[in-house]
ZAMARGU-4260 file (C-alpha; in steps of 0.2 Angstrom, whole numbers, plus 5000, padded with zeros to 4 digits):
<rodrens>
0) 5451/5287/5614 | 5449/5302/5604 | 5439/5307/5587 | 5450/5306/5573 | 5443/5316/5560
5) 5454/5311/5546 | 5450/5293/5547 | 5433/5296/5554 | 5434/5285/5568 | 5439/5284/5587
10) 5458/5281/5589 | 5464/5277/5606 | 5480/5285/5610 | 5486/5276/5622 | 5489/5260/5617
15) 5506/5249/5617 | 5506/5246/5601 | 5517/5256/5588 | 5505/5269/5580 | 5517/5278/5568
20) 5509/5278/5552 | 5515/5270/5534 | 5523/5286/5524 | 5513/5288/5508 | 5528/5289/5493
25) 5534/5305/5489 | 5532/5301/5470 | 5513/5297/5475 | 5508/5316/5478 | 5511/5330/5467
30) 5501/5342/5475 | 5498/5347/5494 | 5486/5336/5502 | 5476/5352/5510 | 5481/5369/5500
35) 5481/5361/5484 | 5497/5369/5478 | 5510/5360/5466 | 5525/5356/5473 | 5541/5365/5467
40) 5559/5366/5471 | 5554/5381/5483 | 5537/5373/5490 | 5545/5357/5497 | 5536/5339/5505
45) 5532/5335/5521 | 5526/5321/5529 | 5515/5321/5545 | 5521/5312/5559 | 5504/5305/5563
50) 5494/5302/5549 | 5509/5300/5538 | 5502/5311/5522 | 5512/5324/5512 | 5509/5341/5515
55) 5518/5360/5510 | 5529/5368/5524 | 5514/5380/5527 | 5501/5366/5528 | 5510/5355/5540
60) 5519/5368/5551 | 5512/5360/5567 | 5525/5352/5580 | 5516/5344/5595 | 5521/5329/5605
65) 5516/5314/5600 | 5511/5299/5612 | 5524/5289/5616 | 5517/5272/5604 | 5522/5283/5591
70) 5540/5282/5596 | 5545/5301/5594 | 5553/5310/5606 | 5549/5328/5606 | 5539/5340/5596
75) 5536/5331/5578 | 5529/5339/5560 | 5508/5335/5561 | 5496/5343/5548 | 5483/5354/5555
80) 5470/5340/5558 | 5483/5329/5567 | 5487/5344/5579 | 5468/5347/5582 | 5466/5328/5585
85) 5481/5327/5598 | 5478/5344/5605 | 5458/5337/5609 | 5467/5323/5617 | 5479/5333/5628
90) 5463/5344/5633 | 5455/5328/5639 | 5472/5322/5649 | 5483/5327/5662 | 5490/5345/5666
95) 5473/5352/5653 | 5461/5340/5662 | 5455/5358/5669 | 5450/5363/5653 | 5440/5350/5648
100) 5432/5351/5667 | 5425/5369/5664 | 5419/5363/5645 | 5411/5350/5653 | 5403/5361/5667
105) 5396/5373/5654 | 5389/5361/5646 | 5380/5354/5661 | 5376/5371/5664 | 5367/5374/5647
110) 5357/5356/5649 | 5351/5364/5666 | 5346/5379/5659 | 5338/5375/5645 | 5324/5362/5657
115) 5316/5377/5664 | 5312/5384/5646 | 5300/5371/5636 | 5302/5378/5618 | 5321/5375/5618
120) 5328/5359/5619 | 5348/5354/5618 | 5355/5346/5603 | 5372/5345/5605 | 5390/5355/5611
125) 5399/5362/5598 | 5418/5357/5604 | 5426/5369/5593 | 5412/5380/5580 | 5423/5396/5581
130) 5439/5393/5587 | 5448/5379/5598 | 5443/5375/5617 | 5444/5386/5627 | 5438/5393/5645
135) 5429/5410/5639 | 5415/5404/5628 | 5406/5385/5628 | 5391/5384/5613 | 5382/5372/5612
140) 5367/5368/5599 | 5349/5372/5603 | 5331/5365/5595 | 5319/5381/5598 | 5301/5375/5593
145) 5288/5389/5590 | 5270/5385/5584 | 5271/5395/5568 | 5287/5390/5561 | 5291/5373/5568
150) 5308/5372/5572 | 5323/5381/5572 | 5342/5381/5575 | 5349/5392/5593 | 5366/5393/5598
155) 5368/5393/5615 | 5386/5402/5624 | 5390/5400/5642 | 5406/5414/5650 | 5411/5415/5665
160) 5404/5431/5672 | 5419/5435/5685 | 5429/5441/5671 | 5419/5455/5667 | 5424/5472/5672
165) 5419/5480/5691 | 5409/5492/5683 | 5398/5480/5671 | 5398/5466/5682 | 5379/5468/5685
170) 5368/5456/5680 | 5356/5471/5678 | 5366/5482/5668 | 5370/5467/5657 | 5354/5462/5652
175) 5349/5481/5652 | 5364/5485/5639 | 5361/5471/5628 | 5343/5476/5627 | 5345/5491/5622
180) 5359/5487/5606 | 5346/5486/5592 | 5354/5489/5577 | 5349/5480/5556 | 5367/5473/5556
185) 5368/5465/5574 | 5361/5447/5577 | 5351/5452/5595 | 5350/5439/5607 | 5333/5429/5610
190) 5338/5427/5629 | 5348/5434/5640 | 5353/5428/5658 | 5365/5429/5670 | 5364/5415/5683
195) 5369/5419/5701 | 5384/5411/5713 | 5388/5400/5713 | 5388/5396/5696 | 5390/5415/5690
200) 5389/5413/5672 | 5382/5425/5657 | 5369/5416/5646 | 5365/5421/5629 | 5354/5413/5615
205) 5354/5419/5598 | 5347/5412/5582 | 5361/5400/5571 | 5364/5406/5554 | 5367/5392/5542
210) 5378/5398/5530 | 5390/5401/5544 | 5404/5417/5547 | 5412/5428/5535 | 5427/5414/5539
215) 5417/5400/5535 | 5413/5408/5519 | 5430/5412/5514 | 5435/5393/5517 | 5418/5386/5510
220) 5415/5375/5526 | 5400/5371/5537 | 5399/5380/5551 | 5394/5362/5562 | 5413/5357/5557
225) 5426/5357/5568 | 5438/5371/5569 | 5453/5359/5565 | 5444/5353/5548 | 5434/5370/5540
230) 5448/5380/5544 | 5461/5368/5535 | 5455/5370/5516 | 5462/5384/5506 | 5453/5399/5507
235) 5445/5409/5492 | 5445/5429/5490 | 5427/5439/5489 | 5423/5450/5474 | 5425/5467/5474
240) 5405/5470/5473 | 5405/5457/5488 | 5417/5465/5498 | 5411/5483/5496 | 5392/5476/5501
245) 5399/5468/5518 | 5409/5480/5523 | 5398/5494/5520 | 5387/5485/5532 | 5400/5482/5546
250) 5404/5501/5544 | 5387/5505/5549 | 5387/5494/5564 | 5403/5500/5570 | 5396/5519/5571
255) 5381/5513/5579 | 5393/5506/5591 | 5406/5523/5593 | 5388/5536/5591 | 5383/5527/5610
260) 5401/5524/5617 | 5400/5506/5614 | 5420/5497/5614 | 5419/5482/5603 | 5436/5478/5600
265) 5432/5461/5598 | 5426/5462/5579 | 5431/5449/5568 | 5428/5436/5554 | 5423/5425/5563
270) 5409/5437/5573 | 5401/5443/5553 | 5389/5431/5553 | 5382/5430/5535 | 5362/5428/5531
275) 5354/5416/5521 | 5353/5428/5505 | 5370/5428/5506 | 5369/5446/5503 | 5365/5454/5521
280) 5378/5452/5536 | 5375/5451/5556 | 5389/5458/5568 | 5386/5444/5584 | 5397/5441/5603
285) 5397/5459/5604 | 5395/5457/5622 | 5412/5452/5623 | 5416/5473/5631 | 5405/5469/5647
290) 5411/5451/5651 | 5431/5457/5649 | 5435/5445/5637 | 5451/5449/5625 | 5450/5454/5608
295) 5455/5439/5595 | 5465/5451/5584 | 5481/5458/5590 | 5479/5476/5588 | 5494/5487/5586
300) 5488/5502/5596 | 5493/5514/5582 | 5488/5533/5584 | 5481/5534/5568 | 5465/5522/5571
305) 5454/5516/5584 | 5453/5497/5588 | 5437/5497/5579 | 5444/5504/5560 | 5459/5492/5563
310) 5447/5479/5568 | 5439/5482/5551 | 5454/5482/5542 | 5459/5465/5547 | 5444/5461/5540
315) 5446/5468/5523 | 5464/5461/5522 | 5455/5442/5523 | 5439/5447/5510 | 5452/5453/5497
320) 5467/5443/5500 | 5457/5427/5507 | 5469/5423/5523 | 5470/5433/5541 | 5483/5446/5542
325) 5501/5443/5552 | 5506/5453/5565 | 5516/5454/5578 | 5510/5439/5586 | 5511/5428/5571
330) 5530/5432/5565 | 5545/5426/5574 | 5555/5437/5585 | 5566/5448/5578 | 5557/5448/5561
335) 5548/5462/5556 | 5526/5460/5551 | 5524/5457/5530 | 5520/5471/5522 | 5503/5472/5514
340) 5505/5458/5499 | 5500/5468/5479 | 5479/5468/5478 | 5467/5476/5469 | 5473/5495/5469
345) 5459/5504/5477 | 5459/5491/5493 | 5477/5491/5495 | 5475/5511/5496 | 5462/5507/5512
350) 5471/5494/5521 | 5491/5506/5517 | 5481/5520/5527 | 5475/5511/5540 | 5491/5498/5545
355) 5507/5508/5535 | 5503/5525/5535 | 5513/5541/5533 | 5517/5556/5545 | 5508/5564/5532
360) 5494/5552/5532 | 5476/5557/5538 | 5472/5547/5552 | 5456/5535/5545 | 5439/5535/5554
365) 5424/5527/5551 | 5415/5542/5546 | 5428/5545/5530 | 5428/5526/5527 | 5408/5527/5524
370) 5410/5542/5512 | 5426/5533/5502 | 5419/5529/5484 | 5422/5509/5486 | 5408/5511/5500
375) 5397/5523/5496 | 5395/5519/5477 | 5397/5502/5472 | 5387/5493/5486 | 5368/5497/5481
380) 5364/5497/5499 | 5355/5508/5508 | 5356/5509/5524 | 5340/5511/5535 | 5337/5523/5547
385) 5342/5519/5567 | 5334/5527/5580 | 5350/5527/5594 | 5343/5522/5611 | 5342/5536/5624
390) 5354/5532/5641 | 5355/5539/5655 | 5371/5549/5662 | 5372/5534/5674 | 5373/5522/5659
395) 5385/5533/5648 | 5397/5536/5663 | 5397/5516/5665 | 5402/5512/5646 | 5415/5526/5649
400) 5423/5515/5663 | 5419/5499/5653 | 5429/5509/5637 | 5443/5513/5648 | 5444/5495/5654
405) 5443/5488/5636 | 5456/5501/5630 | 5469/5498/5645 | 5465/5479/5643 | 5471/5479/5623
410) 5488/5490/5627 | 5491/5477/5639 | 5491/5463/5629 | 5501/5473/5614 | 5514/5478/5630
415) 5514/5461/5633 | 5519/5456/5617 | 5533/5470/5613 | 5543/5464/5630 | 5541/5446/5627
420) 5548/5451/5609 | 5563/5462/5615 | 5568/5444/5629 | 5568/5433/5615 | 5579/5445/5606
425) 5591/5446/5620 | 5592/5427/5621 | 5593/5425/5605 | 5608/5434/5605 | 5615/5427/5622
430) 5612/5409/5614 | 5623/5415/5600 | 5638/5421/5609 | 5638/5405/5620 | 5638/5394/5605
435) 5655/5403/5600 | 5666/5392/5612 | 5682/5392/5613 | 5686/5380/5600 | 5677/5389/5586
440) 5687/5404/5593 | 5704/5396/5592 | 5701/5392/5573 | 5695/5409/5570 | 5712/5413/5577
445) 5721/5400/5565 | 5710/5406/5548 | 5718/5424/5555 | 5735/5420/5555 | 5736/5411/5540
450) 5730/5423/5530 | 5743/5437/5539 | 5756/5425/5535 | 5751/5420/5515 | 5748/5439/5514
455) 5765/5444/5518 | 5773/5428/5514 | 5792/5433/5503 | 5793/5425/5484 | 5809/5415/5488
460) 5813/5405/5504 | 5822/5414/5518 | 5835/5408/5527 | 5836/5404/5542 | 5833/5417/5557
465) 5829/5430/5543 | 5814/5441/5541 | 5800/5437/5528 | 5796/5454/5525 | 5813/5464/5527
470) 5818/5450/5515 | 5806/5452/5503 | 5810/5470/5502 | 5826/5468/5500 | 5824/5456/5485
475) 5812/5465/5475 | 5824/5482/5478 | 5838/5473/5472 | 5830/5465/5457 | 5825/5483/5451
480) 5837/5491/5453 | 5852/5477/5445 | 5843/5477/5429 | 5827/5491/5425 | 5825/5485/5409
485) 5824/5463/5412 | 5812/5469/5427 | 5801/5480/5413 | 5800/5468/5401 | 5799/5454/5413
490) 5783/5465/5421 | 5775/5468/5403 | 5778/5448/5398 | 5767/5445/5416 | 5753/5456/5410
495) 5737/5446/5400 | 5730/5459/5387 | 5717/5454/5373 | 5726/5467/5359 | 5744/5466/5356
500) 5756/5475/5366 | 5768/5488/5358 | 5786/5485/5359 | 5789/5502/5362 | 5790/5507/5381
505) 5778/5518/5386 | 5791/5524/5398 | 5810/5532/5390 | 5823/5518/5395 | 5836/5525/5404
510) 5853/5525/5394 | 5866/5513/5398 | 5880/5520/5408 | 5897/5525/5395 | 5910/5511/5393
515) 5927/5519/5400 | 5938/5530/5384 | 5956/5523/5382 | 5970/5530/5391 | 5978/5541/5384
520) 5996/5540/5373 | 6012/5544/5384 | 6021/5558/5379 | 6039/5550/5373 | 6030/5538/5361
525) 6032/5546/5346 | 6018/5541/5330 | 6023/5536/5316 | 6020/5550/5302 | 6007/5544/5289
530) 6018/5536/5272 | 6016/5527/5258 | 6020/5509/5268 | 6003/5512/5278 | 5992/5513/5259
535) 6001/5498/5255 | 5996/5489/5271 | 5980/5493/5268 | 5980/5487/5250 | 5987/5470/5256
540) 5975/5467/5269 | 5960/5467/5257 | 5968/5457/5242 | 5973/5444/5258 | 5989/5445/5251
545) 6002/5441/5266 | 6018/5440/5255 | 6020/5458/5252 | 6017/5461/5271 | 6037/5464/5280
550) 6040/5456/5296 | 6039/5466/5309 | 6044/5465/5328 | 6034/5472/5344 | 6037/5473/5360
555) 6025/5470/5373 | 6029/5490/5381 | 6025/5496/5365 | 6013/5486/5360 | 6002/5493/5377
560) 6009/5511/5376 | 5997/5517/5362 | 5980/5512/5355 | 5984/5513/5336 | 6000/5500/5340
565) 5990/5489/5348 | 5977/5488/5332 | 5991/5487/5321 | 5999/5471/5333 | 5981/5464/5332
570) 5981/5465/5314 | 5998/5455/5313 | 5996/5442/5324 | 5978/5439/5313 | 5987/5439/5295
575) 6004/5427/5299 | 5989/5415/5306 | 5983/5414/5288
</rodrens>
């Protein structure tokens, strides 16, 4: 039986009954449930498995198994909500029944404690106030009672002290070191302990801040909500006055940290605590370096800036864009980290130095950050003056090996990352050769030889046993060269134009070839000499009038021995038909 914050009520999880929720109508929402954008053609429904409401793609991008009453097999589609209310359930069962022991250990451990002190007394564990359930940090809520000002809100955390590094795992240096961090902009700890084995845990109280993180204020949520509900609202963007005034301030906490040698690659929204004048902010969990915790950004390990500066980049990207930046560890393998989406212009220029920069780029310290206009300027702050503690060489040569721990620790993490990136790669690409069997490469064989065969199929059929392209040759060669002008004008009739052709070829036509001369006359056929009887042929030919004509014989020798004889035998033959 878990909490189900949706329905605010307990929901067992295990029953026999089918769970699987009625799906609301898809004509019934217009807009997602949680981001509040309207749905389009490119922003698409979806329904969560478990509660059965209509969410965006980026809303409902959860897929977690559901218990078996629900009748899915596999990962299913839940809203973020869903997913926190199954995950809390899979915390509380089976192979994580480990995690919820050390939750519920710390928490034992935090009741104890706070018997031996009278002004504190325990209100409550918070599951999930900064981020999901997790073995590194239990908090839990405190009562701290004080004669002058009655009562006020602690938060209690509870680490495991074996994770710290060998050179700050001393109780006495730990309580030492936290002591002597005293800056405006840190939240310092009421109380500091670390209990001996064989509980071996770090104990730190600090004073809860009711207005929340920088995280919660960008998602305008209580910080008393649980991480699977604040975090699920869609987020809002600070104002440039606002950003400038916070970030000027977490500016001068980081060189308080880097003037002493302090690593604190652990700063983030949700670590920016914000005051109750909503216009001062306290950096807190900066004891994260001496208890070896990892960083909750993924830091790229650029040469250009420290952990810290990107730290605080990652931290301006969310003020002026209002979401967390994508890195490595947020994008799928294979496809490159987002650029830095259009902002307002003086911003983008910071957050282009410090994540996309240039050979030519200067590389971006704190020191140049505090003197750029947009913090130096426009935030009417003024900082107060910070008396740096004095440490001995003992001390500095231990945050030296504790920086050196941190540093090696956050280039493990981002080596880590960039071999698991280049396996899935390779397995990507093995997954896709073996999905080529061999039937897909038999019919990428087939599409190959029907297109050889179309491409050099012949116009007419062959015959049998005869060649399509030798065939083909010979048939166009013969069609030329039998008639050059039919295969011209049959080439020009073939040819679409939008104006209209000329008739005149724009190429000369070669001449027909000359039609054979007549023989010539043998030499003992003697012509007739030109006489009077010839005019009057003539004359009688054109008045048509045949009775004047005289009969006259020919011979079929004669008639083939002379062109003029033959004409004049035509000519006969024509007038006795009339």
């Amino acid at each position: 039986v878990v909490w189900d914050e949706r329905k605010q009520a307990f929901v067992d999880l295990n029953a026999s009954t089918d769970a699987r929720p009625e799906w609301a109508p898809d004509d019934s929402a217009t807009a997602c449930s949680i981001c509040l954008e309207d749905f389009s053609f490119f922003r698409r429904k979806h329904h969560c498995r478990h509660c059965g409401q209509i969410f965006c793609w980026t809303c409902s991008d959860y897929f977690i198994e559901l218990p078996r009453n629900f009748g899915y097999t596999g990962p299913q589609r839940t809203c973020q909500a869903c997913y926190g209310t199954i995950k809390d359930h899979q915390l509380a069962t089976g192979a994580n029944q480990s995690k919820r022991d050390v939750f519920n250990e710390d928490i034992l451990t935090a009741q104890n404690y706070i018997r031996e002190s009278p002004e504190f007394e325990f209100d409550r564990a918070l599951t999930d106030i900064g981020h999901r359930i997790s073995t590194e940090k239990t908090f839990a809520l405190l009562d701290y009672h004080l004669e002058d000002s009655g009562i006020t809100k602690q938060v209690i955390s509870v680490t495991d002290f074996t994770q710290a590094p060998s050179a700050s795992a001393n109780s006495k240096f730990f309580r030492f070191m936290l002591g002597k961090l005293q800056h405006p902009n840190l939240l310092v700890p009421v109380k500091v302990d670390v209990l001996p084995e064989p509980r071996n845990k770090a104990i730190v109280i600090r004073a809860f801040c009711t207005k929340g993180s920088l995280r919660d204020l960008l998602y305008k949520a209580s910080p008393k909500d649980p991480y699977t509900k604040k975090y699920s609202r869609k987020p809002v963007k600070l104002s440039l006055s606002t950003i400038a005034l916070y970030g000027r301030q977490i500016l001068e906490a980081i060189k308080f940290f880097q003037s002493i040698g302090y690593p604190f690659p652990h700063l983030h929204s949700s670590n920016v605590l914000v005051a109750q004048d909503g216009k001062k902010i306290f950096i807190s969990e900066y004891e994260n370096s001496l208890l070896g915790l990892k960083p909750r950004y993924f830091l790229s390990q650029t040469e250009k800036v420290t952990p810290e500066v990107e730290c605080f980049g990652n931290i301006l990207y969310e003020m002026i864009l209002g979401k967390p930046r994508p890195t490595l560890q947020d994008t799928k393998p294979g496809e490159p980290v987002p650029l830095i989406p259009p902002c307002e212009v003086t911003v983008y220029r910071i957050l282009e130095n410090i994540f996309e920069p240039n050979s030519d780029t200067e590389p971006v310290t704190v020191e140049g950050l505090l003197q750029h206009q947009l913090f130096s300027s426009e935030t009417g702050y003024s900082p107060p003056s910070v008396e740096l503690p004095k440490l001995t060489s003992k001390v500095t040569r231990i945050l030296q090996e504790v920086s050196a721990s941190t540093v090696a620790l956050v280039s493990s993490i981002y080596n880590t990352k960039q071999q698991e990136v280049k396996q899935a790669i390779v397995d990507m690409a093995d997954d896709l050769n073996l999905s080529l069997s061999a039937k897909n490469k038999a019919q990428l064989r087939k599409v190959h030889t029907v297109a050889t065969i179309e491409t050099f199929k012949p116009s007419g059929k062959p015959r049998r046993g005869s060649k399509p392209a030798k065939l083909k040759k010979s048939t166009s060669q013969q069609k030329v060269t039998s008639n050059p002008i039919k295969q011209k004008e049959k080439e020009n009739a073939s040819t679409p134009s939008a104006a209209p052709v000329s008739k005149a070829p724009s190429q000369p036509i070669p001449a027909p070839p000359p039609t054979p001369s007549a023989p010539p006359p043998p030499k003992n056929v003697k012509l007739p000499p030109p006489s009077a009887g010839r005019g009057a042929l003539l004359d009688s030919i054109r008045q048509n009038n045949k009775g004047k004509l005289k009969k006259v014989e020919v011979s079929e020798k004669s008639s083939n021995a002379s062109g003029g004889d033959d004409l004049q035998a035509a000519i006969m033959r024509r007038m006795q038909k009339m």
